[in-house]
N, C-alpha and C positions, 0 to 999 in steps of 0.2 A: 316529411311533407314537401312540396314544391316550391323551389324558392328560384327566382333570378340568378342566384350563384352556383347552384347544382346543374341548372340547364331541366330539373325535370316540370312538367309543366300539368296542366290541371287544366280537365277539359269540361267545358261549366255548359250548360244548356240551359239558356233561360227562357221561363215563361213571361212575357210581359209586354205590356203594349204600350208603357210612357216610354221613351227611349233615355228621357231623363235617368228616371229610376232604377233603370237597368244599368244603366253607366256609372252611377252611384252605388249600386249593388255592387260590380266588379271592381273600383275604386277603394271598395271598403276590402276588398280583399288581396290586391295588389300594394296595400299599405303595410300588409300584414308581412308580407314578402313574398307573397305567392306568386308565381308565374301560370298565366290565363290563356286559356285557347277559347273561345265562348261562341256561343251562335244564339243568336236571339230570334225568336216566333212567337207571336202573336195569334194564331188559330189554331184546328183541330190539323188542319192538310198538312201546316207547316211542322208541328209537333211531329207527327207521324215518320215524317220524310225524317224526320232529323234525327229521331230514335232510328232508323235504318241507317242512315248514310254519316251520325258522326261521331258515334262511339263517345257517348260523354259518359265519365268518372262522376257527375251530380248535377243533377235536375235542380233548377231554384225557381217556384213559380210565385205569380202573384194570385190572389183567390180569387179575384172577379174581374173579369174582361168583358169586353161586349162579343155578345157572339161566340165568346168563352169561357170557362171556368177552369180553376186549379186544381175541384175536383175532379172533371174529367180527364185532366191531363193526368191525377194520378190515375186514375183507371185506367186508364189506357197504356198509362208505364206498367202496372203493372198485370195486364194481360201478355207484357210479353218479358217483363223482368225482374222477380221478385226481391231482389239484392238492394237492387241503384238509390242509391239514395235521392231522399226530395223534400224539399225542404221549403216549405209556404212561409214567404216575406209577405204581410199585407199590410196595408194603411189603419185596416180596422180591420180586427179580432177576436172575435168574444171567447168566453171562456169554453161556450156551450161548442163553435165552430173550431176551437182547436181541440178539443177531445171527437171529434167529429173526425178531423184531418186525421189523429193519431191511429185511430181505431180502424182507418180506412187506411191507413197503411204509410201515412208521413212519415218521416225521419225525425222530423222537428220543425217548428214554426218561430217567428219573430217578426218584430212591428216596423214599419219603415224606419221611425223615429226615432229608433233604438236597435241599430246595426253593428254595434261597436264589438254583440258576442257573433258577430255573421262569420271572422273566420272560426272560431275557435269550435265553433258548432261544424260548417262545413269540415274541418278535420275529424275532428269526431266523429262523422256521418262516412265518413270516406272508407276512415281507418276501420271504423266497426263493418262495413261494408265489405270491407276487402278480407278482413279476418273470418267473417261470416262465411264468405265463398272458399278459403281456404281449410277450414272448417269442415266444411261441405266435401272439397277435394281429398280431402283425408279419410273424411271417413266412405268416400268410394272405394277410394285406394284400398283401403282395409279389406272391404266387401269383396274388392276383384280379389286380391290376394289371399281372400278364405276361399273363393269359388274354384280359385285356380289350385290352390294346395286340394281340396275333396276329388279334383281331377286327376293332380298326382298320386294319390292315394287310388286311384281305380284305375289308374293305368300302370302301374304298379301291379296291381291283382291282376290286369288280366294281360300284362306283360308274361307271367306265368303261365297262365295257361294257352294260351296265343305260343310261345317255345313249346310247348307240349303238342301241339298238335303242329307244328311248320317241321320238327327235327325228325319226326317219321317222316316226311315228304323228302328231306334231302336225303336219307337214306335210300330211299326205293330209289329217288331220280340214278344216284350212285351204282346201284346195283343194276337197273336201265344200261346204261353206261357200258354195261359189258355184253349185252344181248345182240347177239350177229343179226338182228334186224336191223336196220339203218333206219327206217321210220319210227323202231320205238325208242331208238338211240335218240332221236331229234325230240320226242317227245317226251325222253326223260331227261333231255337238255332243259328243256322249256322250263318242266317242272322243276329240277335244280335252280334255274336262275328266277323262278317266282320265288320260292321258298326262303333263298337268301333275301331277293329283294324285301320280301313277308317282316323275316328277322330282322334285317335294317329299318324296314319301318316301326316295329314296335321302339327299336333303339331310340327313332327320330319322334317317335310318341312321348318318351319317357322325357329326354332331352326339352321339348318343347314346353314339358308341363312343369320343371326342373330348371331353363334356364341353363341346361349344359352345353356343352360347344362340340360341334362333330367335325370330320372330319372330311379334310378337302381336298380335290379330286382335279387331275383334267379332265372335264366334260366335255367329249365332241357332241355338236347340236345334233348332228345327223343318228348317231347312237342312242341318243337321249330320244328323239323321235321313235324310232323304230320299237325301242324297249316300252314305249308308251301306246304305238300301233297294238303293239302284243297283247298288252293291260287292257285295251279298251275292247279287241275281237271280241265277240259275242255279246259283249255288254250294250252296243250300237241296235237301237230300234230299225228295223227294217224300213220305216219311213224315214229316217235322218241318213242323210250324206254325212260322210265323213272324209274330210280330201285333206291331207297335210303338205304343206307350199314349203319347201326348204329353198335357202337359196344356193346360189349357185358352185358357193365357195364355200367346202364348209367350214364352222367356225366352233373355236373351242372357246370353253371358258373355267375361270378359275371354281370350286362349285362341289355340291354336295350331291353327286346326281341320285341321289335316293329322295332328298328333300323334294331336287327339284320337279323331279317325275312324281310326287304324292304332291306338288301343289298344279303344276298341270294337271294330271287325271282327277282331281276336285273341281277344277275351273270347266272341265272335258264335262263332268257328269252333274254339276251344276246347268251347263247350257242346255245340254238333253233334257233336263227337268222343266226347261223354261221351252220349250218343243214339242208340247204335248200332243200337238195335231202334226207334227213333223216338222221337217225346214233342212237349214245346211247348216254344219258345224268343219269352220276350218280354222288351225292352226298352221300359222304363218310365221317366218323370222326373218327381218334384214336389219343392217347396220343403220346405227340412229348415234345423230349427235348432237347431244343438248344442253343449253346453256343457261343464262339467269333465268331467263324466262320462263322455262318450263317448271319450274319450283313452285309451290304452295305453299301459305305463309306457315313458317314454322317448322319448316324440312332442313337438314340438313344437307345443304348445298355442294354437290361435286359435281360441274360439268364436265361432261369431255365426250369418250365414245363410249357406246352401252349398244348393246345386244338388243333388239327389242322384239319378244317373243308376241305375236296375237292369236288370243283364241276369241272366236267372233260367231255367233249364233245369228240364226233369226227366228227369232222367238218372241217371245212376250212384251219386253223390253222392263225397265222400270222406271218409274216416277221420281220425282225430287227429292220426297222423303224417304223413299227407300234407298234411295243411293247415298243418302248420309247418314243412313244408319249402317252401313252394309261390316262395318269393321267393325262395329261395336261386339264387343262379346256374348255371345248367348242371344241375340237378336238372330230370327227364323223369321221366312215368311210361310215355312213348308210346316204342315203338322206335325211331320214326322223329325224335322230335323233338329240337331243341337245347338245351331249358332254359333260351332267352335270351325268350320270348314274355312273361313275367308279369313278368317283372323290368323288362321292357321297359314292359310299362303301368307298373308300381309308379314305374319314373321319370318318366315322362310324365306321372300324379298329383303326383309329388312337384313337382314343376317347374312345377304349374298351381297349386302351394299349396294342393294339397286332400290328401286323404288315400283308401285301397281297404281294401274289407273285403269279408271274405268266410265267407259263412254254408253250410253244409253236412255232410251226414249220408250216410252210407252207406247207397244207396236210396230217398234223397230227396231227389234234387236238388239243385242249386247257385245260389247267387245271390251274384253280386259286384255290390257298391256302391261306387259312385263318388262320391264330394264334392267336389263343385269350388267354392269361393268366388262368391260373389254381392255386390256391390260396392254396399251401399245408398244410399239418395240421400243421407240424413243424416248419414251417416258423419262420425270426426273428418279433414279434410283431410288432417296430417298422416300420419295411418295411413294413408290412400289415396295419398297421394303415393309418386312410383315412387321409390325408394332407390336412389343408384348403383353399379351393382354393383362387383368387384375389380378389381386390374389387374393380377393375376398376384400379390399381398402374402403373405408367408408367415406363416401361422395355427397356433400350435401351441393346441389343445384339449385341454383336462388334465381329464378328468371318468371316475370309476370304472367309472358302469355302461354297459357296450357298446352297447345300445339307444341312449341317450339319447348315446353319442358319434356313433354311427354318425347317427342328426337331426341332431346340428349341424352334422358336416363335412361329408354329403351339400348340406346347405344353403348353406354355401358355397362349397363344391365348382362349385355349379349357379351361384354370381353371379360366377365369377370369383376366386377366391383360392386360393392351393396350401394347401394345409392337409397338417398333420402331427397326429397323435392322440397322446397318449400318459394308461397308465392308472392312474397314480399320480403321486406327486410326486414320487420318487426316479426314475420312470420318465421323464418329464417333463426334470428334468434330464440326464439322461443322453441323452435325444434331442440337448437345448441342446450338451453335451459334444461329439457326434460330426456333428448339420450345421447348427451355429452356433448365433446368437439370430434368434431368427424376427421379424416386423415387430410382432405383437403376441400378446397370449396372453389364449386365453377361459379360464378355471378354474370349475369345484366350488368355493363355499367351504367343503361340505362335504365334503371330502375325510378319509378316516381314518387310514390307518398314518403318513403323514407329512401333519399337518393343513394347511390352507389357508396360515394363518401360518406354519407352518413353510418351506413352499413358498415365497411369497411372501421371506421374508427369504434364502433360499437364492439368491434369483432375485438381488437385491440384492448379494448377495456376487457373485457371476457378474457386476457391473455392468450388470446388466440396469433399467433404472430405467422401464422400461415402453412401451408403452401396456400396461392389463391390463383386460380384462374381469370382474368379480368376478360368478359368478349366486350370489345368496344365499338363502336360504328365508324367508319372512318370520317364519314360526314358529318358526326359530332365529335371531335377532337376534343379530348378532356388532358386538362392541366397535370400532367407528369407528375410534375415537383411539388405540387401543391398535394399529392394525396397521402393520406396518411402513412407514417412509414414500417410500411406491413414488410420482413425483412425477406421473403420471399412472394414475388407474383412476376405473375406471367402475363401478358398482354398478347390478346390473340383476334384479329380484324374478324369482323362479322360481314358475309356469311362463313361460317365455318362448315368444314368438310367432316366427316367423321373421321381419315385418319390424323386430322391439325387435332381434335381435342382430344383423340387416344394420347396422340404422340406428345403433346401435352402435361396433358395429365399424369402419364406415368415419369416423364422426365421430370416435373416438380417433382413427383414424389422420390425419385431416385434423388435428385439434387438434394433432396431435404436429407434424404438417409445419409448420404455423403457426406452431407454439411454436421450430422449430426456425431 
């Protein structure tokens, strides 16, 4: 839990309209040792605003306001979150209105007079809170992880048969090859390099539903273009333009170009779909360079120089909710379709070390951006040097907020190591409890209900003596000497790049073998 001496802090949102009693509320919990971030409101508008703009860890209301109510406030909490905990303080209480509070969805209730259980409950409320959502993330995890194995299993079967019908095509293209026509010679060129391409895509099918690593290539933009001109011929409606903007210089990059050509011609024939009445569909590329800023919370951070490819329609466009579901898996707006095509680039991106974005308006078209790293001359060596990926090592990742879990483990995920998530510290443990100690452990060191240290010395009891990944904030400076003496960890500034936590992580683990 949050104490003054960990630095992690508890973010309190209170319902109340005596200022006294609200100051007495967080008095009774700053006793405790708890360290407080609090916002206090008095109405419906101000509730509202503040569920949006301050991400509080536990609601603590009073039950009657003028002009307000405690019930409302939980209704209204939970029309938009059914976790958070909330917890009715009132002056007066009857038995009949706290089975009333409970059944409407409280956490727990107590009397002004009688504050003394306020933290031991607020921890309680927290902790069951956070294990609840953890809880919750597991057993998605699970779900996606059955969805996506029934995937590899059918692309598996028709990997099979897909080789059955592509390995006659390179034959004929072959025998093509010899024919004194020079128009059929060109045309059984075609057909040889569809065919292969065909085979490398079932590979990059199989690989993706498998988590395998393929194989990497110099990609020039301009070849990568052209072999996608080819894909697309005849597939173009007669009402869509189709105009590809290279630029002037071309530009190579390091790259899977089978990947990258199956997540263009997806983004290609996604936009057409969204063109129903026609419009223009261009693919563009110039040099981009990007910095803190251009991150979303929870990305693994490398700025510098990146490729940035656009494919941009004018089409339909999409809405708010649809563009934050657009990654999700098996999410379709099309009847016909799977839900696996965007996910499918997003990893193809992810895997190339770049990052997808995507800009769009209902009625005004769509343009997804592509960043793929560009690999400068001057670069430092060792950042350019390739990092050896996993070898199957188990990874447990202890970090609060999902975004920023969901980066890391993808990214190890992708070099080789099983990884295990877990979203707290008490969570964390309790993965260790039930499938062992894992080969090493990345952490938060800011973590809150149960702080870094806390965790850490847990881990110690457990005989856990490490390897440990520490990512620390530089703007919270935490006490070196003072943390427990775990006999190997690593200390690594937040934001982290993906190859700081490869390179990382496999060097604890090599140090550890070495030492061992």
């Amino acid at each position: 839990m949050p104490s003054k001496d960990d630095g992690g802090t508890l973010r309190v949102l209170l319902v109340e309209d005596e200022p006294l009693d609200a100051e007495l509320i967080l008095d009774q919990l700053r006793e405790d040792g708890m360290s407080i971030e609090s916002r206090l409101v008095d109405d419906e508008k101000g509730f509202l605003a503040a569920l949006e703009e301050f991400d509080a860890d536990l609601v603590i209301s009073d039950l009657s306001m003028p002009g307000f109510s405690g019930y409302r406030a939980l209704e209204l909490l939970r029309e938009k979150d059914s976790l958070l905990p909330f917890i009715f303080v009132s002056g007066t209480i009857g038995e009949d209105a706290a089975i009333k509070a409970l059944k409407s969805g409280a956490t727990d209730y107590l009397l002004k007079e009688r504050l003394a259980r306020l933290a031991s409950a607020a921890r309680r409320a927290v902790e069951q809170s956070r294990e609840t959502s953890a809880r919750a993330r597991a057993e998605s995890e699970l779900m996606r992880a059955q969805r996506f194995e029934s995937l590899a299993m059918l692309a598996g079967g028709l990997s099979h048969d897909l080789r059955n019908i592509l390995q006659p095509l390179l034959l004929t293209a072959s025998a093509l090859n010899d024919s004194s026509d020079e128009e059929l010679r060109k045309h059984g060129a075609l057909v040889g390099d569809c065919a292969r391409r065909g085979l490398q895509m079932v590979a990059s099918m199989l690989s993706f539903a498998r988590g395998a690593r393929v194989e990497v290539e110099r990609v020039q933009l301009a070849a990568l273009f052209d072999a996608l001109g080819l894909l697309l011929r005849g597939s173009v409606p007669e009402n869509i333009d189709l105009k590809f903007e290279n630029p002037e210089e071309d530009i190579a990059i390091e790259g899977n170009q089978t990947e990258l050509q199956q997540c263009l011609l997806n983004l290609c024939l996604n936009a057409m779909q969204a063109m129903p009445e026609g419009g223009r569909l261009v693919l563009s590329a110039e040099p981009a360079q990007i910095d803190a800023a251009f991150f979303e919370e929870g990305e693994l951070q490398t700025p510098g120089a990146y490729l940035k490819l656009l494919v941009s329609d004018t089409g339909i466009g999409m809405d708010e909710e649809v563009r934050a579901s657009l990654f999700r898996p098996f999410f379709t707006t099309k009847e016909s379709g799977t839900g696996l095509g965007l996910i499918s680039c997003k990893r193809i991106v992810t895997n190339h070390r770049g990052y997808l974005r995507v800009l769009s308006e209902p009625g005004q078209g769509t343009t997804f951006e592509v960043y793929l790293p560009l690999e400068s001359a001057d670069a430092d060596d060792d950042e350019l040097a390739e990092v050896p990926g996993g070898r199957g090592e188990r990874v447990l990742v202890v970090v609060e907020r999902l975004g920023k879990q969901t980066m890391l483990s993808d990214s190890l995920e992708l070099n080789g190591y099983e990884v295990t998530t877990a979203g707290s510290g008490s969570h964390a443990l309790q993965k260790i409890a039930a499938l062992g100690a894992p080969d090493i452990v990345v952490m938060d060191a800011d973590l809150n209900l149960m702080s870094g240290i806390e965790t850490i010395s847990a881990l110690l009891d457990l005989d856990y003596t490490g390897p440990l990944v520490l990512l620390v904030d530089p703007e919270k400076p935490i006490d070196r000497e003072g943390l427990p003496p775990l006999e190997h960890m690593r200390f690594v500034q937040k934001p982290v790049s993906v190859q700081q936590l490869l390179r990382s992580v496999r060097g604890e683990l090599d140090a550890m073998a070495g030492s061992g």
